[in-house]
N, C-alpha and C positions, 0 to 999 in steps of 0.2 A: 327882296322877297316880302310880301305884303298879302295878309287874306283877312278876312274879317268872318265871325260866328258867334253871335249871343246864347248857343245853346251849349257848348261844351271847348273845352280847351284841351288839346294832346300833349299827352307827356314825351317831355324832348322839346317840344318850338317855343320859340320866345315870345310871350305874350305879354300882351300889354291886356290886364284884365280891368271889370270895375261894377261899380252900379249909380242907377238916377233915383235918386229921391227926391219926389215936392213934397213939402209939407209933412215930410215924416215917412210916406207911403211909398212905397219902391215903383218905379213907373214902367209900364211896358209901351211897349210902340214908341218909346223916344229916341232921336235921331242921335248918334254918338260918330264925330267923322273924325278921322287918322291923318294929321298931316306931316310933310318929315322936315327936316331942319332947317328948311328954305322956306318953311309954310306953305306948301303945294301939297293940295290934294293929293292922298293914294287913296284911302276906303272910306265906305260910311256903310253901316251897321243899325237899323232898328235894334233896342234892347227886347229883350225876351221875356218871355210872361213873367219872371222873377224881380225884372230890370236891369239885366245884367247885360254888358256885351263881354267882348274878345275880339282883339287886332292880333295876329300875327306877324311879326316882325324880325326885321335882321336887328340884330344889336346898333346902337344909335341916339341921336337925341329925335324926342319925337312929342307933338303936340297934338291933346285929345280935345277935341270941339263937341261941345253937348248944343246943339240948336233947338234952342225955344222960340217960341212967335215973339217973343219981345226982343229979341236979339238972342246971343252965343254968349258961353264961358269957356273959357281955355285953363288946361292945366297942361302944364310940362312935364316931362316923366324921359328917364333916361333910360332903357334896356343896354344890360352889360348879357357877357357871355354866359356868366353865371345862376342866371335867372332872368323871372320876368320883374313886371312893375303893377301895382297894383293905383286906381285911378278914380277913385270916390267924387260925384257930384251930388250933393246935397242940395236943393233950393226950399 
């Protein structure tokens, strides 16, 4: 179970939330992509006027890819039953 939405996150599903910042400024329209524990694509998400996205997800290990024109950053992030994960890029 995998969905992706940078404008709002529902109470109950397991997200995997976050936001893109350059240079201090929260960024919209940047590319935010969801892969699972084999690094295989499931989603990709533009961030939202704020810069925030949201992946929907099953409990798991799971890798968040910010793609810039100069290449990608990876952060890893675990979702357990209990909650989601939250997933900060800063550049």
């Amino acid at each position: 179970m995998c969905g992706a939405n940078p404008e709002r996150t529902q109470t109950g599903d397991y997200a995997i939330t976050g936001t893109v910042a350059v240079d201090g400024v929260r960024r919209p329209g940047a590319y935010v992509r969801l892969l699972d524990k084999d690094g295989e694509f499931v989603a990709e998400s533009p961030t939202s006027r704020e810069g925030s996205f949201a992946f929907f997800a099953a409990p798991g290990d799971w890798t968040v890819r910010l793609i810039l024109p100069t290449g990608s950053i990876d952060r890893r992030t675990v979702l357990t039953e209990k909650g989601g994960a939250s997933v900060e890029f800063a550049v």
